[in-house]
C-alpha positions as CSV (number, residue, x, y, z in Angstrom):
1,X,44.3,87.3,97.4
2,X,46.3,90.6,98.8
3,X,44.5,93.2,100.5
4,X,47.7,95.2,100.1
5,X,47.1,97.4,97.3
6,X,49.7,100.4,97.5
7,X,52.2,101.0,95.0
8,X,50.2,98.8,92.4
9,X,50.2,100.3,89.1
10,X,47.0,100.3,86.9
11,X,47.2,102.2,83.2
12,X,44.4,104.0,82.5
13,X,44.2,104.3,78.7
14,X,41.4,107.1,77.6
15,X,41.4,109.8,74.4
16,X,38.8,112.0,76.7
17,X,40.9,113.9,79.3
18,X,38.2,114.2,81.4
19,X,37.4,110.8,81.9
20,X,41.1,109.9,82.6
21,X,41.1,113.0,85.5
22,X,37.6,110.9,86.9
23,X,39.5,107.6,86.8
24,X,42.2,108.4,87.8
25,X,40.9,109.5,91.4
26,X,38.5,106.9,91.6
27,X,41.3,104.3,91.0
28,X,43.8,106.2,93.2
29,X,41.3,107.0,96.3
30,X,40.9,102.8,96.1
31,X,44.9,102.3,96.8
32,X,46.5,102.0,93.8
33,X,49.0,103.8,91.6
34,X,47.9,104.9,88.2
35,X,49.7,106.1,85.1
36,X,47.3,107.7,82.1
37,X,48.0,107.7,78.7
38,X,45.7,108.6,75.3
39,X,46.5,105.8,73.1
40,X,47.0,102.5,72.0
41,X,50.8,103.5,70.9
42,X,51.6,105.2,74.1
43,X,50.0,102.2,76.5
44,X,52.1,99.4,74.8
45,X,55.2,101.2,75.3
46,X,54.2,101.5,79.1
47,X,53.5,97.9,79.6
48,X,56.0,94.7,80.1
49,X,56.2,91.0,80.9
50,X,56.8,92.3,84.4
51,X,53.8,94.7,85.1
52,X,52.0,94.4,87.9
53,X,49.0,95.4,87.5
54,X,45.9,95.6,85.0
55,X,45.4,97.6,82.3
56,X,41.6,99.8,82.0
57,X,40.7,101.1,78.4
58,X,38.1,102.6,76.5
59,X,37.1,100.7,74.2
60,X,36.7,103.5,71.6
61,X,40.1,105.2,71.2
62,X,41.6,107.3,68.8
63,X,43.2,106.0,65.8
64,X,43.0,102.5,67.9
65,X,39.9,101.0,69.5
66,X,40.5,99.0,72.7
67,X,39.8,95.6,71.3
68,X,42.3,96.2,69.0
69,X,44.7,97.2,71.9
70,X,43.3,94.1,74.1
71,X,44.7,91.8,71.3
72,X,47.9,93.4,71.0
73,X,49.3,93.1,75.1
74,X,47.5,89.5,74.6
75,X,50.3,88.8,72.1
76,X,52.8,90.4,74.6
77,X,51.6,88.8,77.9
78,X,47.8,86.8,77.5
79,X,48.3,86.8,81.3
80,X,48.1,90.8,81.9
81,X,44.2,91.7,83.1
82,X,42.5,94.4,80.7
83,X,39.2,95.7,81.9
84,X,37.2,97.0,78.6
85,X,35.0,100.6,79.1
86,X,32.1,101.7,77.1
87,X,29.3,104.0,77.0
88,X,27.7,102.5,74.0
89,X,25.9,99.8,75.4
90,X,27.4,97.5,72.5
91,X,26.6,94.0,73.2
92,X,28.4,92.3,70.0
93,X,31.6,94.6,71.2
94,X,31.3,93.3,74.7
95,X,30.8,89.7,73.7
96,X,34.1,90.2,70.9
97,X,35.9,91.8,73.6
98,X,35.3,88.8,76.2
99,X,36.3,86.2,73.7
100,X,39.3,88.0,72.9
101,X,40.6,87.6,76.6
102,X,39.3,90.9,78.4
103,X,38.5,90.2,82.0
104,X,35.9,92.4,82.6
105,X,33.5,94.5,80.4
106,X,32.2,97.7,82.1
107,X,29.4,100.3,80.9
108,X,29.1,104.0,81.3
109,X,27.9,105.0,84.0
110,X,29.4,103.3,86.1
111,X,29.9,103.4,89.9
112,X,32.9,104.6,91.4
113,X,32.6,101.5,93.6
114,X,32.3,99.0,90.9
115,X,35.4,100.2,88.6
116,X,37.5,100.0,91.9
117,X,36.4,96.6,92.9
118,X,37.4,95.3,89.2
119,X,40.6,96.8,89.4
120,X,41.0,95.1,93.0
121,X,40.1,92.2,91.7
122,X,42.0,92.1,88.2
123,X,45.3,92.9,90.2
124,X,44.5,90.0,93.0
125,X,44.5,87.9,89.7
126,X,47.7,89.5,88.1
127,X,49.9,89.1,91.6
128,X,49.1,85.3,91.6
129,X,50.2,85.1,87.8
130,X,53.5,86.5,89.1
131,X,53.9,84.4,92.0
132,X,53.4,81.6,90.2
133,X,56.1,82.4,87.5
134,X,58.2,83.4,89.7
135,X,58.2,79.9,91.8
136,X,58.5,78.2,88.6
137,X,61.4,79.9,87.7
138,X,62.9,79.1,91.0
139,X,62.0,75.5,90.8
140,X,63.5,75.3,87.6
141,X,66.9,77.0,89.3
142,X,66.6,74.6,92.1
143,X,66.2,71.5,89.7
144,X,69.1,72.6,87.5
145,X,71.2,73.4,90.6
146,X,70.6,69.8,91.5
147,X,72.1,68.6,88.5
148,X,75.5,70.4,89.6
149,X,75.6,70.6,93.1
150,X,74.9,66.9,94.0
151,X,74.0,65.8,97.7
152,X,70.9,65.3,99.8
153,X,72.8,66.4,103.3
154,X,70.9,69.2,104.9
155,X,74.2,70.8,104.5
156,X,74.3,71.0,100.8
157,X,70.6,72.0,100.6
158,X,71.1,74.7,102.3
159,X,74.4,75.7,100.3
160,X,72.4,75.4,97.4
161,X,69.0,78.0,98.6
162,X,72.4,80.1,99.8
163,X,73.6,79.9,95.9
164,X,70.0,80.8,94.3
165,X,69.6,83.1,96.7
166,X,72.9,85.5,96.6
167,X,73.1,84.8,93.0
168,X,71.1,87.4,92.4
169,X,72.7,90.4,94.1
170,X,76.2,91.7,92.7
171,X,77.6,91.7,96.3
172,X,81.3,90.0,96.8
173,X,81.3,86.4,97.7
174,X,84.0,84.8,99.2
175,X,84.1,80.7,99.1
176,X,85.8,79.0,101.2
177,X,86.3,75.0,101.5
178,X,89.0,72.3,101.5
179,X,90.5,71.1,98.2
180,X,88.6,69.1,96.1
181,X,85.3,70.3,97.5
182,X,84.0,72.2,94.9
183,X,84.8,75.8,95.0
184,X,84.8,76.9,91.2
185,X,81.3,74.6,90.8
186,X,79.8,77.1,93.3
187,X,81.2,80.4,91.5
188,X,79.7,79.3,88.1
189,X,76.8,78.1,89.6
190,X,76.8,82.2,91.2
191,X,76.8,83.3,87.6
192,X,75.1,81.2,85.6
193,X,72.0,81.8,87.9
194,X,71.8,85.6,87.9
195,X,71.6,88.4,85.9
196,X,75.2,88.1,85.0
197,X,74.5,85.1,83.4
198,X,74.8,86.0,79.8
199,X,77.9,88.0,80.2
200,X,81.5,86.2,80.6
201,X,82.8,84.0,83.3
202,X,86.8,84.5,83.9
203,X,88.2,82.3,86.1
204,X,91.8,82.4,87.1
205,X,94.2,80.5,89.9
206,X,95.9,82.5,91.2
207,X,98.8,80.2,92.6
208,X,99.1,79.1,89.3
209,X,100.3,82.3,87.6
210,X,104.4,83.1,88.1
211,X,104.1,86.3,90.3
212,X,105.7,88.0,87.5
213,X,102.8,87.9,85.3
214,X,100.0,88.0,87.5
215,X,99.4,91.9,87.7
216,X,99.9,92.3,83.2
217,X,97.3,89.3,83.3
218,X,95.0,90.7,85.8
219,X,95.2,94.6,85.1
220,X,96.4,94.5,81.3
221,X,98.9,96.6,80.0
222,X,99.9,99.4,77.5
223,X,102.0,99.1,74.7
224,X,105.5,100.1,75.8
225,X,105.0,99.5,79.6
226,X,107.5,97.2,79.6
227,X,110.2,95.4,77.6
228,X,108.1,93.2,74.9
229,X,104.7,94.8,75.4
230,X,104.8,95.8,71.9
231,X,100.6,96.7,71.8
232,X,98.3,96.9,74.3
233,X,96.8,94.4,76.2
234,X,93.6,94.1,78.0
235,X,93.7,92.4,81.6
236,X,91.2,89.7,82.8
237,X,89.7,91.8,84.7
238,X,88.5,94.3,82.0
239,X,87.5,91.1,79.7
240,X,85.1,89.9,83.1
241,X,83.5,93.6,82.1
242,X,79.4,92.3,82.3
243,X,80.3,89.5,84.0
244,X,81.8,87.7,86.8
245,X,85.5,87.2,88.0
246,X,86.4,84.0,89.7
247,X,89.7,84.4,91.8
248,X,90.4,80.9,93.2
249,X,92.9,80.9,95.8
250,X,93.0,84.7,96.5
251,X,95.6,84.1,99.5
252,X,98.3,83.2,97.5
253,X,98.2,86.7,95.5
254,X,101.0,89.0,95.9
255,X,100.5,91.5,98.4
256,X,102.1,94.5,96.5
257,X,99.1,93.9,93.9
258,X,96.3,93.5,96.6
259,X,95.9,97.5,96.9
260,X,95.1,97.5,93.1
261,X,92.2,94.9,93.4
262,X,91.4,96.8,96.4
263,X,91.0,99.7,94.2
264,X,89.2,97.7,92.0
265,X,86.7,96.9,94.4
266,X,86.1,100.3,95.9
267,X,86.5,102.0,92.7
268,X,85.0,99.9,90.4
269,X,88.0,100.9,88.0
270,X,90.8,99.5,86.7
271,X,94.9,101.0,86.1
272,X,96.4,99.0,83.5
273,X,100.3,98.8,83.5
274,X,101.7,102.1,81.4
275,X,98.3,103.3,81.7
276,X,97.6,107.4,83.2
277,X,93.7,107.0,83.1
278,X,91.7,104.3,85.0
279,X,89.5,102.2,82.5
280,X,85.7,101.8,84.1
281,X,84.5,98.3,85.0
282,X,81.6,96.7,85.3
283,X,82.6,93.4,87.6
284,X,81.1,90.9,90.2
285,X,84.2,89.5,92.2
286,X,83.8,85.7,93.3
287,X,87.0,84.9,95.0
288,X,87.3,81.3,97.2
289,X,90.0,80.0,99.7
290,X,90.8,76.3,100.7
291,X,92.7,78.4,104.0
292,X,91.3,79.9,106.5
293,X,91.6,83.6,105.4
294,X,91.6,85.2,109.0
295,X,94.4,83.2,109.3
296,X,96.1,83.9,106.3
297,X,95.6,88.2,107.5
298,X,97.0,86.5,111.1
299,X,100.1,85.7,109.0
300,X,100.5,88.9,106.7
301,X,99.8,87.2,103.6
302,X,96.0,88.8,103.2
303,X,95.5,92.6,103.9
304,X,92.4,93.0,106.3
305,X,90.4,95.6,104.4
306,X,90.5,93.8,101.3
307,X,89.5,90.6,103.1
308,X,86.6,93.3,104.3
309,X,85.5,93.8,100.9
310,X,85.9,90.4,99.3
311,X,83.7,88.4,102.3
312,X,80.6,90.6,101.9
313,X,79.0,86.8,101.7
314,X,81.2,84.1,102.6
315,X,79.6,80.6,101.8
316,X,81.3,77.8,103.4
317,X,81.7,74.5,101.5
318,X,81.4,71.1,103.6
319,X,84.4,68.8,102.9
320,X,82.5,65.1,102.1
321,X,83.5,63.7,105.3
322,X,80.3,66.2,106.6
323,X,78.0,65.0,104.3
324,X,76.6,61.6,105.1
325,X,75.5,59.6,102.3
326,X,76.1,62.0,99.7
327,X,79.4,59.9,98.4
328,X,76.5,57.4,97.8
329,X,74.6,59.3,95.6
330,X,77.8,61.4,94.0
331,X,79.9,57.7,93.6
332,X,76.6,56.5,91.5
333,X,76.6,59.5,89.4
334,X,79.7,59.8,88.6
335,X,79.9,55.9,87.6
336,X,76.9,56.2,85.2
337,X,78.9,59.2,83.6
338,X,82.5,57.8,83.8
339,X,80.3,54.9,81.9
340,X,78.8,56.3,79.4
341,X,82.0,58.5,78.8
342,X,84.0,55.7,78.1
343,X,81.2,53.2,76.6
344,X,81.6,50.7,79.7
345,X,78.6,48.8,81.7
346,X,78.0,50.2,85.3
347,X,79.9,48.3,87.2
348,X,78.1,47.5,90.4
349,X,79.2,48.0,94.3
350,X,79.4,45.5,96.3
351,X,78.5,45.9,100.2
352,X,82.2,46.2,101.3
353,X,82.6,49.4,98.8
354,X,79.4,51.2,99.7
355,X,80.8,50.9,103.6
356,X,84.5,52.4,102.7
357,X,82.6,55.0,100.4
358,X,80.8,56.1,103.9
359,X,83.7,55.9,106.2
360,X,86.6,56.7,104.6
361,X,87.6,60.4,105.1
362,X,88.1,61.3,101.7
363,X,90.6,63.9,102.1
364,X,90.9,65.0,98.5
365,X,86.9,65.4,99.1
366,X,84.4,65.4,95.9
367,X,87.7,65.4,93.2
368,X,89.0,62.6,94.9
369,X,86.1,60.6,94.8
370,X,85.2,61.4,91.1
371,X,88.9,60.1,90.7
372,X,87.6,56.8,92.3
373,X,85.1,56.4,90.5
374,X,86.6,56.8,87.0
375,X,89.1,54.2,87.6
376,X,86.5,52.1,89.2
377,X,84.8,52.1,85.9
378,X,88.2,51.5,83.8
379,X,88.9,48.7,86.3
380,X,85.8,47.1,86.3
381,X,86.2,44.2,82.8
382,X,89.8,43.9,83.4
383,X,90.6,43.3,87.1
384,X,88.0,44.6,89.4
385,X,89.0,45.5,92.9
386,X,87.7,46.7,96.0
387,X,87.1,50.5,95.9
388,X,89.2,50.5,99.6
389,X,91.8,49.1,97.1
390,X,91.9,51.2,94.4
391,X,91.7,54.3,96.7
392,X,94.4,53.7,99.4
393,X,96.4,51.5,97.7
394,X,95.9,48.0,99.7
395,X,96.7,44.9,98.0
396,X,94.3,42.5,97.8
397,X,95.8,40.4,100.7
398,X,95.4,43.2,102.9
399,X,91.8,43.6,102.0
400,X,89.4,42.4,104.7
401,X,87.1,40.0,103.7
402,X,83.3,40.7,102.2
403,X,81.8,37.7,104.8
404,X,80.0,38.4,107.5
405,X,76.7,41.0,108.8
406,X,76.5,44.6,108.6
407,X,78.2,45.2,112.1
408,X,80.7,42.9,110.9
409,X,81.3,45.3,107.8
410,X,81.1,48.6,109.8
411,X,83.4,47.7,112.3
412,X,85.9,46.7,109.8
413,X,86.1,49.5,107.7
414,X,85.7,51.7,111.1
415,X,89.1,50.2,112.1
416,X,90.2,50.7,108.6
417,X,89.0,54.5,108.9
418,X,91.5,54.8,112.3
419,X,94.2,53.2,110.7
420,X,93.8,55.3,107.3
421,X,94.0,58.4,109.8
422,X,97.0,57.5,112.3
423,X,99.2,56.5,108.9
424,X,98.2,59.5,107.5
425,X,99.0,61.9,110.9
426,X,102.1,59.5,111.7
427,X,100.5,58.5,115.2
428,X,99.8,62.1,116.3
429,X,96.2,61.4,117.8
430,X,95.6,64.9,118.4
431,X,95.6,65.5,114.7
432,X,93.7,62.1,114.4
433,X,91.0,62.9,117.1
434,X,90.4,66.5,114.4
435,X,90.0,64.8,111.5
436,X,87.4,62.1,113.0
437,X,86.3,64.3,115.2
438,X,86.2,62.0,118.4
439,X,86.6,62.7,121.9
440,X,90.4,61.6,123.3
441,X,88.6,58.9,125.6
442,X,86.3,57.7,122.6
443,X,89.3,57.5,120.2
444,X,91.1,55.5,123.2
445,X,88.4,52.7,123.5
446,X,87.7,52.6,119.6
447,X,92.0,51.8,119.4
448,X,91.6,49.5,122.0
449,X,88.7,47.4,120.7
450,X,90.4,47.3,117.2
451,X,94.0,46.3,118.6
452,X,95.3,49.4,117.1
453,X,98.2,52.0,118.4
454,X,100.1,55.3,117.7
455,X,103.2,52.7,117.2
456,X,101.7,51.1,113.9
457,X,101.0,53.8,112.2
458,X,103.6,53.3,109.5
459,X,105.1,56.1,107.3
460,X,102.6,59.4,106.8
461,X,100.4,59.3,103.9
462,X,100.2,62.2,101.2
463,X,97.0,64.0,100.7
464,X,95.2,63.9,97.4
465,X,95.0,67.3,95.9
């Protein structure tokens, strides 16, 4: 129970002026915040699913008695606490009242005392009926988050309380994360889980639009702004109106149109091409970045204030290679739907795989891997391979062998996982000691135990985008 009763509303409901004036002080000299009305009519247009309070009534109103009333918010919310007064000493009434859900019957006269430890104790009642919606409301985000956001790494858990949590504000959010790690999952994941969420998602690239057309497509247009804009045209961000615009790689947007989003922003209008009045908008910006955006103002291609106002909350996605077993678990879900999608068995992982899944870098992150795993699927009846195969391209020659302990297996793919890297740097071990994230001297004696050296490194490997 709460001792804190401030702010608190109770609705005193009473025909007899009088007797809501007396109640009214009793109640408020106890802490609590009261609103009075006469009827039945006027209390159920006060109340809601999310009062939080308790309701006290007479039980003989005008036009309305209080059972009647006491029925009526039980069809609303059977949750909400109504205490039932009367000064007719009516036991049937008070035994009809108490079956039809009051939570307390009180006569007339009454101590001031007693009404106000009711009410204390009918709120007490009403704030644990909120809490407990409200967690299971959150639960149920959290368990459908789950579905979306896969991972166990203490990483992704807290990027997913992050999501829940920012999701409901209309604040900016800026993502930022290598390619392939998930970016536009995170943004509809911001609107699907906030009060946005029955209003549009618009989602644009904006590398992938020819600079030509990216301000009409953003900001719209008139008819007769330009040669062949015979009728007007309405931009994404006006169609986001109620909703939530997602603007996936934001660096690579022109910089002459960045004071216009600015404007956007600050504003929270719009100027359409042709147009001479601003259009209102109603907007939540989710932008993400697979560059580091301070660099990207460093090199003049991102103005600082409007990096100011799109990083209000910048969430930060781990690239794979961060998150431990989670290309366990995500390589396993993404089978049993690549499966299903296709009509296929499972195919199952041997020992060999579930080692390369762990230690190869995965530089395409969570897209490449969902790749793998489809083709792992498709491959599995016809000509199975090793997944080490299938992902970097090794023949089957070049494979090393299944045989042999678990230290066996780890230190295999571990030299596999230096060799992937040097190919993929062309020898430069500075950019190899980054990506693995090893000391110079640790890099040095892992080389040396393997037999391995800057000079067989081969041609450089693309990444997977």
């Amino acid at each position: 129970m709460t001792d804190k009763t401030d702010n608190t509303p109770v609705l005193v409901v009473d025909d007899d002026p009088s007797m809501r004036a007396a109640l009214r002080q009793w109640i408020r000299l106890a802490g609590f915040d009261t609103t009075e009305v006469a009827t039945a009519d006027q209390a159920m247009a006060k109340l809601s699913p999310e009062f939080g309070g308790c309701v006290v009534s007479d039980v003989m109103l005008e036009g309305e008695d209080g059972v009647s009333l006491l029925r009526r918010i039980g069809e609303q919310d059977a949750e909400l606490p109504v205490v039932l007064i009367t000064g007719h000493g009516d036991v049937p009434m008070a035994v009809e009242a108490m079956r039809a859900g009051a939570y307390d019957f009180v006569e007339k006269p009454f101590d001031p005392d007693h009404i106000a430890e009711v009410v204390r104790r009918a709120c007490d009642k009403r704030s644990l009926v909120l809490e407990n919606r409200q967690l299971k409301a959150q639960l149920a985000e959290s368990v459908g988050l789950q579905s979306r956001l896969i991972g166990n790494s203490p990483v992704i858990q807290t990027l997913r309380q992050q999501i829940l949590h920012f999701a409901r504000t209309d604040a900016a959010v800026l993502i930022t994360g290598e390619t392939g790690t998930g970016k536009e999952v995170i943004a509809q994941a911001l609107h699907d889980f906030s009060p946005r969420k029955d209003g549009p998602f618009m989602a644009i690239n904006a590398a992938a639009l020819p600079e030509a057309m990216v301000e009409a497509e953003l900001f719209g247009h008139e008819a007769g702004a330009f040669t062949g804009a015979d009728k007007r045209r309405i931009g994404r961000i006006e169609s986001a109106g109620g909703g939530v615009l997602f603007l996936d790689e934001i660096v690579s947007m022109p910089l002459a149109l960045q004071p216009k989003l600015l404007r956007v922003l600050q504003e929270k209008q719009v100027d359409r091409i042709g147009g001479t009045r601003p259009v209102e908008v109603d907007i939540r910006l989710i932008s993400a970045a697979n560059l580091d955006p301070k660099e990207a103002v460093a090199e003049g291609r991102l103005r600082e204030d409007l990096l100011f106002r799109l990083n209000t909350i910048e969430l930060k996605v781990p690239p794979l290679r961060e998150r431990g077993r989670d290309s366990l678990l995500l390589f396993d879900t993404f089978l049993n739907r690549f499966a299903l999608q296709y009509g296929l068995d499972v195919p199952l992982t041997s020992a060999r795989d579930e080692a390369f899944l762990q230690t190869y870098s995965w530089p395409g992150n969570v897209r490449e891997l969902r790749n793998a795993a489809e083709r792992f699927v498709l491959n599995a009846g016809v000509g199975p391979q090793p997944l080490e195969a299938l992902v970097t391209g090794h023949r089957e020659g070049t494979v090393p062998s299944e045989e042999g302990g678990l230290k066996e297996l780890m230190d295999t793919y571990e030299r596999s996982l230096i060799e992937s890297a040097l190919r993929r740097h062309g020898g430069r071990i500075a950019d190899v000691m980054q990506e693995l994230n090893l000391p110079r001297r640790t890099l040095n004696e892992k080389m040396t135990r393997h037999g391995l050296t800057r000079d067989q490194a081969g041609p450089v490997e693309p990444v997977v985008n």
